[in-house]
C-alpha positions as CSV (number, residue, x, y, z in Angstrom):
1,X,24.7,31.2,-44.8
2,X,21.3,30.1,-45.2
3,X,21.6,27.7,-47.9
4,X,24.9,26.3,-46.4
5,X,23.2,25.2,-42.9
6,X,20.1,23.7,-45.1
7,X,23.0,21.4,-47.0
8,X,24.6,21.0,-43.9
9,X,21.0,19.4,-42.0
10,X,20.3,17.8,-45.5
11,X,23.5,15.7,-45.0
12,X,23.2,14.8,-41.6
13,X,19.5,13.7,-41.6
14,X,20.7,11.6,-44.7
15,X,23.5,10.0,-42.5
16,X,21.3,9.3,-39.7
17,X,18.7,7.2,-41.9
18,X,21.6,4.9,-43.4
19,X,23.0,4.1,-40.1
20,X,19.3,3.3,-38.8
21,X,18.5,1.3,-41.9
22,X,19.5,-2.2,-41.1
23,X,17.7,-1.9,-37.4
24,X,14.4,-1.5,-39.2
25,X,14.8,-4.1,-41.7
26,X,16.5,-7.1,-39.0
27,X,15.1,-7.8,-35.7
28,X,17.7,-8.3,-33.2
29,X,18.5,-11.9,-31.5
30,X,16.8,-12.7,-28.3
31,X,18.9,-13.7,-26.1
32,X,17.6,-16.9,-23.9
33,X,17.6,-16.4,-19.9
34,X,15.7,-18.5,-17.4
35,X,14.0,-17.0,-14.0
36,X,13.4,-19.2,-11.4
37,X,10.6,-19.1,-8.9
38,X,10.8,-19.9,-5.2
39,X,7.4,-21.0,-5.1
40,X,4.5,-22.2,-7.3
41,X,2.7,-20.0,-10.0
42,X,1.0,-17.1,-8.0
43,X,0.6,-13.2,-7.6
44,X,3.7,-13.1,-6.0
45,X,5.3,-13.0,-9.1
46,X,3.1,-10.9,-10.9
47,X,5.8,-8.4,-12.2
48,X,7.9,-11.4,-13.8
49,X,4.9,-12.1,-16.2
50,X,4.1,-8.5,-16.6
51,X,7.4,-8.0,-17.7
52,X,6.9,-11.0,-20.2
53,X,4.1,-10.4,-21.9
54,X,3.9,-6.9,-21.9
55,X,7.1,-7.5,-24.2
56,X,9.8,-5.3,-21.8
57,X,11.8,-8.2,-21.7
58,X,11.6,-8.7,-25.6
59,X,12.9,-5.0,-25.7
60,X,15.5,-5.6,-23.7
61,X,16.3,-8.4,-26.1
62,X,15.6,-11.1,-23.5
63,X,13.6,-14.2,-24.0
64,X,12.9,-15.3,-20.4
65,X,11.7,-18.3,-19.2
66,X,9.8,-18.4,-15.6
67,X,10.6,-21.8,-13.8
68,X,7.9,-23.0,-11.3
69,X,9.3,-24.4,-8.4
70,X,8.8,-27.6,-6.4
71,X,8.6,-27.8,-2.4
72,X,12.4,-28.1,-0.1
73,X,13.9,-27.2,-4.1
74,X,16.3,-24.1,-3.2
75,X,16.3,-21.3,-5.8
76,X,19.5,-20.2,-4.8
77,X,21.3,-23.2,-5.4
78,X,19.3,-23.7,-8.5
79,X,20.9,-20.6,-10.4
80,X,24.2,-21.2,-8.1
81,X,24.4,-25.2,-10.3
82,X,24.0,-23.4,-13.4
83,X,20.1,-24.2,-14.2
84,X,18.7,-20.6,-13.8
85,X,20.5,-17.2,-14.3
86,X,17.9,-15.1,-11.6
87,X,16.2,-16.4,-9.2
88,X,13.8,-15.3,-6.5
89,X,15.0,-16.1,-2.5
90,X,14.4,-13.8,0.7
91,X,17.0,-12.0,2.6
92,X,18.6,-15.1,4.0
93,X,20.9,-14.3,0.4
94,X,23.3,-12.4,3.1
95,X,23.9,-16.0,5.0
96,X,24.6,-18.1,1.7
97,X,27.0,-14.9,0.5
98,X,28.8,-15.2,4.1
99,X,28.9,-18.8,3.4
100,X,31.2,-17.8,0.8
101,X,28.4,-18.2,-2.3
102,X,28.5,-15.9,-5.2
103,X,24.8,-14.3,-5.3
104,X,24.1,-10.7,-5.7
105,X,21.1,-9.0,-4.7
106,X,19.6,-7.3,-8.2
107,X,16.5,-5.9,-5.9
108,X,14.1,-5.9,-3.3
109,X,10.6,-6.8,-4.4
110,X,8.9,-7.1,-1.1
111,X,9.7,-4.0,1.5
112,X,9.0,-6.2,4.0
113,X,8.9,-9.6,4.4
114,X,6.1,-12.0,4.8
115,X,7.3,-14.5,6.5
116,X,5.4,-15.1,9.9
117,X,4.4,-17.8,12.5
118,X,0.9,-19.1,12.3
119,X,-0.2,-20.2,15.7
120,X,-3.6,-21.6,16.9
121,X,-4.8,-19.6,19.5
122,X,-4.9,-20.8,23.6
123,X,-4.1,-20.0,27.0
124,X,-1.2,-21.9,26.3
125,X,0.0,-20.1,23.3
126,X,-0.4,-16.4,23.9
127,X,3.6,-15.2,22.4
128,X,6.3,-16.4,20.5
129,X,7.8,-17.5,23.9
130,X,5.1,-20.0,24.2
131,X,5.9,-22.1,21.1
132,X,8.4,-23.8,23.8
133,X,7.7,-27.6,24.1
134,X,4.6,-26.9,21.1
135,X,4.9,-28.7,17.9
136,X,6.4,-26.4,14.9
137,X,5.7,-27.1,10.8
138,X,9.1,-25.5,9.4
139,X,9.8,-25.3,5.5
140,X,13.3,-25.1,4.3
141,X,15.0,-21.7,3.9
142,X,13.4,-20.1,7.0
143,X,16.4,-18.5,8.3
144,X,14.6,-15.2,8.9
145,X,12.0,-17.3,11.1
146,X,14.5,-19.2,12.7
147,X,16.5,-15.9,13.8
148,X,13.6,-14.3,15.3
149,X,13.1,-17.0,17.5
150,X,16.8,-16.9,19.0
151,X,16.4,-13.1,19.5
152,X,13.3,-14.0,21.7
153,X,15.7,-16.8,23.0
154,X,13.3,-19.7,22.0
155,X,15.6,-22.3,21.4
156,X,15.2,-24.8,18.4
157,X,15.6,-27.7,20.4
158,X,12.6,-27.2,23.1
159,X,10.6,-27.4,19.7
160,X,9.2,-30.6,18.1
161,X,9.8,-29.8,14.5
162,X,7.4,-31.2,11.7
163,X,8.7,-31.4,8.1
164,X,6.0,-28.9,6.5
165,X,3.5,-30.1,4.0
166,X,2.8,-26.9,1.8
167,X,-0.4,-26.0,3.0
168,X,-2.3,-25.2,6.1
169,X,-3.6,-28.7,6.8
170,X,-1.7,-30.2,10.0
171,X,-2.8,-26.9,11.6
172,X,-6.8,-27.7,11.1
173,X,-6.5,-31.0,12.0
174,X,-4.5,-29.8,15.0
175,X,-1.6,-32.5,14.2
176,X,0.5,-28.8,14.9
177,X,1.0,-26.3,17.4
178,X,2.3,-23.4,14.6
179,X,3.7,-23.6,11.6
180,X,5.5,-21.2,9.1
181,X,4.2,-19.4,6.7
182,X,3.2,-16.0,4.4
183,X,0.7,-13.3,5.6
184,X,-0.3,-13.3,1.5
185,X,-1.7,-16.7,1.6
186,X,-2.0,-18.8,4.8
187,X,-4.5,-16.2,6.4
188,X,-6.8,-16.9,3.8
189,X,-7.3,-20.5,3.7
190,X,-7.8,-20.1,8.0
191,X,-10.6,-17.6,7.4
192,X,-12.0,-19.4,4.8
193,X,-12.7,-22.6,7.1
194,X,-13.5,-20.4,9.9
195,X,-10.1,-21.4,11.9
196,X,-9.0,-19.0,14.4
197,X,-5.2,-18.1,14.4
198,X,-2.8,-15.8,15.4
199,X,0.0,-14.2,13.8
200,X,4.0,-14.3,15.6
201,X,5.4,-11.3,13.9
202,X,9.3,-11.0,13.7
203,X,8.2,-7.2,12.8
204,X,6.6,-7.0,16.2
205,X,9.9,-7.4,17.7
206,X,11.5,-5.0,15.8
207,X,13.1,-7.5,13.0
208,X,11.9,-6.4,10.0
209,X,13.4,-7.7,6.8
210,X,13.1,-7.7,3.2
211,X,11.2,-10.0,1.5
212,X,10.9,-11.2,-2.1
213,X,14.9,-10.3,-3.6
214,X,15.8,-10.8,-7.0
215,X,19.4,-12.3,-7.7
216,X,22.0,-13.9,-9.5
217,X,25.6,-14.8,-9.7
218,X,28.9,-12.9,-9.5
219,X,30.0,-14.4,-12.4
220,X,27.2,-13.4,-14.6
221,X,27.4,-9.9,-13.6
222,X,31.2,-9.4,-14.8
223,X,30.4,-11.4,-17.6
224,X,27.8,-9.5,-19.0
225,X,26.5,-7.0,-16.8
226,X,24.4,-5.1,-19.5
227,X,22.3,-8.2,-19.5
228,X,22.0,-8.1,-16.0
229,X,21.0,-4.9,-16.5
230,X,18.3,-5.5,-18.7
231,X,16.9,-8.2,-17.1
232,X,16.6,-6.1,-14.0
233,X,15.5,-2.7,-15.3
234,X,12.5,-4.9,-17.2
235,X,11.7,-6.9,-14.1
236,X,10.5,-3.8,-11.8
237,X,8.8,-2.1,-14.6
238,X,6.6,-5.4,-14.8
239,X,6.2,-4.8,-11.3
240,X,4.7,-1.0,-11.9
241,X,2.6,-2.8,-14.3
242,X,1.5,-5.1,-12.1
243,X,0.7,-3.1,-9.2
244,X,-1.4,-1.0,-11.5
245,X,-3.1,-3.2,-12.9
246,X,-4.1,-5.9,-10.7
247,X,-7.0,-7.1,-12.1
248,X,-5.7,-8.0,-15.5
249,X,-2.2,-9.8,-14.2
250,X,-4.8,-11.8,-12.2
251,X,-6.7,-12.6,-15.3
252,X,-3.6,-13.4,-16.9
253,X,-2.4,-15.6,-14.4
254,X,-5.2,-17.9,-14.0
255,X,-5.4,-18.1,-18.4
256,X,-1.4,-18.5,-18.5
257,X,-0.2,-20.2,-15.8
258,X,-2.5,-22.9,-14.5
259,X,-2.4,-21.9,-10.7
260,X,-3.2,-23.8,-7.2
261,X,-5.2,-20.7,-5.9
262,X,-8.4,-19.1,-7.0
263,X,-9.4,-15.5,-8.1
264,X,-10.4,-14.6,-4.4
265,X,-6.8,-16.3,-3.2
266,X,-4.8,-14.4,-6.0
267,X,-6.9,-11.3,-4.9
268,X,-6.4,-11.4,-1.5
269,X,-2.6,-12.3,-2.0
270,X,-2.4,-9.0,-4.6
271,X,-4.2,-6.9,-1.9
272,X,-0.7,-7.9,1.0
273,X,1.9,-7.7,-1.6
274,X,0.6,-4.0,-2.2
275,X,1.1,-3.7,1.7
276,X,4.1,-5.2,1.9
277,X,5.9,-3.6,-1.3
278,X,4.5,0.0,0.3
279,X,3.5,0.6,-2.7
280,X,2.4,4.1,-3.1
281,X,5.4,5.0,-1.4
282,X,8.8,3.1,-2.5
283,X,9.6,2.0,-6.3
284,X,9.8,-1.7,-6.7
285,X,13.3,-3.1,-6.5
286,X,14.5,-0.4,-4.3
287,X,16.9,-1.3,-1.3
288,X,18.8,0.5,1.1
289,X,22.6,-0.3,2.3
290,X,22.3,0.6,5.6
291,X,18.9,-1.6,6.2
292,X,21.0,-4.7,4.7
293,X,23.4,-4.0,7.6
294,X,20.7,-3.9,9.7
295,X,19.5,-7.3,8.4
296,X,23.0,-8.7,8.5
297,X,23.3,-7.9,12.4
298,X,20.1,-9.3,13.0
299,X,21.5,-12.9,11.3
300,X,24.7,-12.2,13.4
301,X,22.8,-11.4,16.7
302,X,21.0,-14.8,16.2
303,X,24.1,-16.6,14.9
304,X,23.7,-17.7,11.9
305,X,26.5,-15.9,10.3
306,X,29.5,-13.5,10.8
307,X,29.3,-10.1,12.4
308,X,32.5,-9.3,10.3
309,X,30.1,-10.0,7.2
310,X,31.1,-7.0,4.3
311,X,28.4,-6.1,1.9
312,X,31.3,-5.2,-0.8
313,X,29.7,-7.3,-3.7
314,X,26.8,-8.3,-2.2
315,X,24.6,-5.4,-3.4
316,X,24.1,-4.3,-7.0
317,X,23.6,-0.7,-6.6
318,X,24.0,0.7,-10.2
319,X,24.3,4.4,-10.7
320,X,21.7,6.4,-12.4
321,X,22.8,6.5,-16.2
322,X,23.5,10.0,-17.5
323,X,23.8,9.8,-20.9
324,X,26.2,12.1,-22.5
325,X,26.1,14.4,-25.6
326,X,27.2,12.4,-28.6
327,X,30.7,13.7,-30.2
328,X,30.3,16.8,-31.6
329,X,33.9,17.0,-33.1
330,X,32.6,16.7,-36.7
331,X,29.6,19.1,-36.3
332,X,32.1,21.8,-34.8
333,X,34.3,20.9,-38.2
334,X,31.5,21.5,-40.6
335,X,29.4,24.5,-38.6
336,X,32.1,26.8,-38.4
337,X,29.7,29.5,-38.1
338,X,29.6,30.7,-34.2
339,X,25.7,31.5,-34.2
340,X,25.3,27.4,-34.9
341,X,28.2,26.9,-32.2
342,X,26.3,29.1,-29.3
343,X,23.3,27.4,-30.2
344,X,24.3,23.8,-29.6
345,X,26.5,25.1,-26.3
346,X,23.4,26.9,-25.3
347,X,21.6,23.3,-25.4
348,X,24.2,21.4,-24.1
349,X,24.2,23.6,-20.7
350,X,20.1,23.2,-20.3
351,X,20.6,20.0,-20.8
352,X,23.1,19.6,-17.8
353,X,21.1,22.1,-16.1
354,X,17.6,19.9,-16.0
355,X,20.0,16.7,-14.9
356,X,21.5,18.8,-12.3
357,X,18.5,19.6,-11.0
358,X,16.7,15.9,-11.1
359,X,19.6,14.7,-9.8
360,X,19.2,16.6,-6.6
361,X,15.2,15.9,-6.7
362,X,16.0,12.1,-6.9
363,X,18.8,12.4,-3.6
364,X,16.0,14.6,-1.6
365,X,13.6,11.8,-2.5
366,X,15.9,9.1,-1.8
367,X,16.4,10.5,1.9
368,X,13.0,10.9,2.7
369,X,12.2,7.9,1.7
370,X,15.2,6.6,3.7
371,X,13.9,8.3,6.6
372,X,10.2,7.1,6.4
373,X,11.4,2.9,6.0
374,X,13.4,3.7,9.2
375,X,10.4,4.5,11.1
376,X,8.4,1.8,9.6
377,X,11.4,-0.2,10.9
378,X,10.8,1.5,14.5
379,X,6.9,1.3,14.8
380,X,4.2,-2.0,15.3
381,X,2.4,-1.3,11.5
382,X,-1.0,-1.7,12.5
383,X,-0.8,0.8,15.5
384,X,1.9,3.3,14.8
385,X,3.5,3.3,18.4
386,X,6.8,1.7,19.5
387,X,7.3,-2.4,18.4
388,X,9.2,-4.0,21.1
389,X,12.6,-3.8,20.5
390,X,12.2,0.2,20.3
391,X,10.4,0.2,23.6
392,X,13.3,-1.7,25.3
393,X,16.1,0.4,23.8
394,X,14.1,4.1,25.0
395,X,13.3,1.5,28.7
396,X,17.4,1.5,28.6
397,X,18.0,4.7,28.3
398,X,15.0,5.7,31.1
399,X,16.2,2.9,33.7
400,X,19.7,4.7,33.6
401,X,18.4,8.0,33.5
402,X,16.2,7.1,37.1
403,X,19.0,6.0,38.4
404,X,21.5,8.7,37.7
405,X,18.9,11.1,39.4
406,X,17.4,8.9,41.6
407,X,14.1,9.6,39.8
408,X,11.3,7.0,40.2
409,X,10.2,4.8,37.3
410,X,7.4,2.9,36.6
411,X,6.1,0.4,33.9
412,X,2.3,-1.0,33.4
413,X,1.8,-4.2,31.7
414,X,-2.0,-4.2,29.6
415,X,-3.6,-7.0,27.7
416,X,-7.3,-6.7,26.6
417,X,-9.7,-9.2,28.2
418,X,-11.1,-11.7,25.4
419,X,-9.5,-10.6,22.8
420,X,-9.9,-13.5,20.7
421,X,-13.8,-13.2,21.4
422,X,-13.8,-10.2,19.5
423,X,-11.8,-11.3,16.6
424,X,-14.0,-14.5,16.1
425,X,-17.4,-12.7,16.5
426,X,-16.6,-9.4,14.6
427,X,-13.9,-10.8,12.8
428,X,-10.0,-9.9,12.3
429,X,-10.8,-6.4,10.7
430,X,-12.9,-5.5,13.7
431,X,-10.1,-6.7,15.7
432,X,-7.5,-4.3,14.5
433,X,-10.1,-1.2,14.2
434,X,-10.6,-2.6,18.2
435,X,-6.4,-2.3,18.5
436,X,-6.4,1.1,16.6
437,X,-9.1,2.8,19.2
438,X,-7.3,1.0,22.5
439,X,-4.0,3.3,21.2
440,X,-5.8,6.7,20.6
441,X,-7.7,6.5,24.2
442,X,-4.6,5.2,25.8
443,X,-2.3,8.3,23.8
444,X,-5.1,11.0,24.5
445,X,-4.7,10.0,28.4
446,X,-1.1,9.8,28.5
447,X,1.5,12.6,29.0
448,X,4.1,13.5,25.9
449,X,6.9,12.1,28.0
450,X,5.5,8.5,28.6
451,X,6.4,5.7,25.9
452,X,3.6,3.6,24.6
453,X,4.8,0.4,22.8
454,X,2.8,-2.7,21.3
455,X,4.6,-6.2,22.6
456,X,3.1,-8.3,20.7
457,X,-0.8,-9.5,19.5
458,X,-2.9,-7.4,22.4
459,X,-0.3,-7.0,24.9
460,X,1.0,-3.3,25.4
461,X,3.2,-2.0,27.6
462,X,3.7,1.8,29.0
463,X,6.5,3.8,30.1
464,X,6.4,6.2,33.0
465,X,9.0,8.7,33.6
466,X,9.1,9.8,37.2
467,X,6.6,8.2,38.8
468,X,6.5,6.0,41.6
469,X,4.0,2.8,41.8
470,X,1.3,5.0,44.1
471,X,1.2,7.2,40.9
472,X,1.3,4.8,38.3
473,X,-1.5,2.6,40.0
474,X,-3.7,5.7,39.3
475,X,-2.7,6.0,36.0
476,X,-3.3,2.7,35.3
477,X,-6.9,2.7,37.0
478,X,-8.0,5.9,35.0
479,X,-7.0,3.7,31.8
480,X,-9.1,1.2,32.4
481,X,-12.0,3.1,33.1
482,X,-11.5,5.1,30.6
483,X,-11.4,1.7,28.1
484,X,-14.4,0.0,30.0
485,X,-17.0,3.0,29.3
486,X,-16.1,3.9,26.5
487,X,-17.1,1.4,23.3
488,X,-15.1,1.0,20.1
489,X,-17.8,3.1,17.6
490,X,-18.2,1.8,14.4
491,X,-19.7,3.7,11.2
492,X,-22.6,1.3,10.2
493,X,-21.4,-1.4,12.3
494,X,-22.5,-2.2,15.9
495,X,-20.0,-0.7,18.6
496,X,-17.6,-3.0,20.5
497,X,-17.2,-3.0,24.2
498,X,-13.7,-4.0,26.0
499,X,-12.3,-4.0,28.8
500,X,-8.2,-4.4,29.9
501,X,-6.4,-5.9,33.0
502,X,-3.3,-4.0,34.3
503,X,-0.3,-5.2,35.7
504,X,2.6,-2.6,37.9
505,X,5.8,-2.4,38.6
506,X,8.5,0.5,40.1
507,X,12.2,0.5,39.6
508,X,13.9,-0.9,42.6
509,X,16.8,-2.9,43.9
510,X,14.9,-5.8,43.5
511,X,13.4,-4.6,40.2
512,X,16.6,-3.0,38.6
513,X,16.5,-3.3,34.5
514,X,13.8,-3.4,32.4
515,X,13.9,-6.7,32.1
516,X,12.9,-7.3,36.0
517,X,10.6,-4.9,35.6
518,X,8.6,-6.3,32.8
519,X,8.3,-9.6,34.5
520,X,7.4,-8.3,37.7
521,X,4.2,-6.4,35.8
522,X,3.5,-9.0,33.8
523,X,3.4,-11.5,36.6
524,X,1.0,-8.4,38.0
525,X,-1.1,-8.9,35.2
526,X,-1.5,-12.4,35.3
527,X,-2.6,-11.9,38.7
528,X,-4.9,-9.4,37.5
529,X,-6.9,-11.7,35.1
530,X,-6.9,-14.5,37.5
531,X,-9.1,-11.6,40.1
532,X,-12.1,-11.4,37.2
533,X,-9.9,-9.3,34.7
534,X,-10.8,-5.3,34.4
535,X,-8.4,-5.2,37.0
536,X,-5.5,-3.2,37.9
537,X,-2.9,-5.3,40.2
538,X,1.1,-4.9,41.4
């Protein structure tokens, strides 16, 4: 028996060289794909060179070429004409497929998106509401931007709309009001000449979409979808690279690819796309079906496209490959003997076993994860309370509630007194440690059952189940004591002293949805900072 199984392996290791032979002695033909850019050489497409010269595209068999792009160029219709096979656009992909276009989303790069409103600050521009009748630099393909402000019913036309230049210079010289552009590079050229800004946040008003997406055609995919494949698969392990090691894709950039921005920019810009691709928490390239839908009826809601829109061929959602055991018809001929057999079924079952049992790992990993980007989806990010839009779904649900049981209901309107003051003395770091430590004090004096929401920049807003105005004015007084004696404490740094104006309103018949409400309060508040501010008013 012995000396028949050491034949037996003889043969087979034999076999196994001669089919492997010509693979070791002919390198296989690269085949030539091109990978266009939506925006100059930069860190935001760090995982694209990784990918290239750490050679995972050559071992997919891919030579790839990255195309720059040019300003108002369109990536989408770049690969759409033929000139590119991938290209790089934002989530807007879901209007041009509803337009009837054939693109495909390969990936998500960016968790979140980027894309924000750059405002100067003002009296006259405290919200996104304010950009009414203010003068606007928009770039092409800004359909997120442009949906957030129909959701917060700003209407296009009460905007002067500038043709934007690329960079943040209309804004310095004050030739604009606002103008669009990417928390990963924008922010730094205004700190750097010591320009005060704000950010308009779609996420603020609970719109939060995905950013960078990696595409390509319909056509491509049933043509060759194992080059698709490849492409893809190589793509977001450049990414892991990338996000690894930062430094040295920075160095590599700057030797390679000749770009517009320094090592501080590209460093700066590295340090947001970690934020924004959450990466410590969510592999790069992974998306989620239902948060496309939720995307989709945000585009709808602001109508720019179909409700009706289907995401049957939109998404590329390949399953997880489970290889299977090679045939083992010939092995069974020649090992006859049953010890040999029981062996090899012996394997065969652990293997299936282990899979079994990382496929369930990799479901109960997908859910959390599931589960943790809808919360992100819920909650302001700096903060961790309610954004706005949650905070007037749960104000729903409480106005009907009072009403049903006649319970009172009140709402207090908060914005911190010269808040800009801090941020230009202490800077915009300070400024959000300032935000972080308004929360806690205003959460460790609050009951469970009252909802605490950010609106947007410094403005807050609280919810407060059964209680009627006398109530709430208390409430609202012991806050802003609270806030007034008690400095923001910094380790090493000097401590930061605030105080916070207060505006009240009670469910009535006058006052009878949230909306009313909120406008009562805030009209309260205004009231309040026109008395001095560190006042409480209704």
């Amino acid at each position: 028996m012995a000396f028949w199984v050491t034949r037996i392996v003889r043969l087979m290791l034999i076999s196994s060289l001669l089919c492997f032979m010509p693979y070791a002695v002919a390198e296989p033909e690269l085949t030539s794909v091109r990978l266009q850019l939506k925006w100059l050489h930069q860190f935001q497409f760090a995982g694209f060179y990784a990918a290239r010269h750490q050679g995972y595209y050559r071992e997919a068999g891919l030579d790839v070429v990255i195309l720059e792009n040019e300003p108002e160029r369109d990536p989408t219709q770049v690969v759409l004409s033929g000139d590119a096979e991938f290209g790089v656009a934002t989530s807007g992909l879901a209007i041009h497929r509803a337009e009837g276009k054939p693109v495909v989303v390969l990936g998500v790069i960016f968790q979140h998106s980027p894309y924000v409103v750059l405002a100067r600050t003002g009296q006259d521009l405290r919200s996104v509401h304010d950009l009414a009748g203010k003068r606007l630099l928009l770039e092409g393909g800004a359909e997120e931007l442009i949906s957030y402000l129909r959701m917060e019913q700003v209407p296009l036309e009460s905007i002067e709309i500038v043709p934007h230049e690329g960079n943040v210079t209309a804004l310095l010289e004050g030739r604009v009001d606002a103008m669009t552009a990417y928390t990963t590079t924008e922010p730094f050229h205004l700190q750097r000449a010591g320009f005060p800004y704000q950010l308009l946040n779609p996420r603020s008003s609970g719109i939060d979409y995905y950013g960078d997406t990696l595409f390509t055609t319909e056509s491509l995919l049933k043509q060759n979808e194992q080059l698709v494949r490849a492409f893809r698969d190589a793509t977001f392990k450049g990414w892991r690279y990338a996000l690894d090691n930062t430094e040295e894709i920075i160095d590599l950039i700057i030797k390679e690819y000749d770009p517009q921005a320094s090592r501080d920019a590209l460093r700066y810009e590295a340090r947001e796309i970690h934020r924004l691709m959450v990466g410590s928490l969510v592999p790069p390239g992974h998306m989620y079906e239902g948060r496309w839908r939720h995307i989709v009826s945000s585009f709808a809601e602001a109508g720019l496209m179909s409700p009706e829109f289907s995401l049957d061929g939109f998404l590329y959602l390949p399953e997880a490959d489970v290889q299977t055991p090679a045939n083992l018809t010939t092995i069974y001929t020649i090992l006859s003997a049953s010890i040999i057999v029981s062996v090899l079924a012996s394997i065969i079952m652990l293997y299936f076993h282990r899979l079994n049992y990382r496929m369930r790992l990799e479901i109960k990993e997908r859910t959390l994860l599931e589960q943790r980007l809808r919360e992100l989806a819920r909650t302001d990010w700096l903060t961790g309370v309610m954004n706005r839009r949650h905070f007037m779904e749960v104000a729903d649900q409480e106005v009907s509630r009072s009403r049903r049981y006649a319970k009172p209901l009140s709402v207090l309107m908060m914005d911190l007194d010269h808040f800009k003051n801090i941020n230009d003395r202490y800077g915009h770091a300070a400024g959000d440690e300032v935000l972080v430590a308004f929360v806690r004090e205003c959460q460790r004096l609050l009951r469970e059952e009252d909802s605490l929401a950010r609106m947007g920049g410094e403005e807050f807003a609280i919810l407060l189940p059964e209680t009627g105005l006398e109530r709430a004015l208390i409430v609202a007084e012991k806050l802003r004591k609270a806030i007034e004696f008690n400095p923001v404490e910094r380790t090493g740094e000097p401590s930061i002293s605030l105080t916070i104006s207060i505006g009240c309103c009670e469910l009535s018949e006058e006052n009878h949805d949230i909306e009313m409400m909120l406008s009562k309060a805030d009209q309260a508040l205004y009231r309040a900072k026109k008395m001095g501010r560190n006042q409480v008013a209704s």
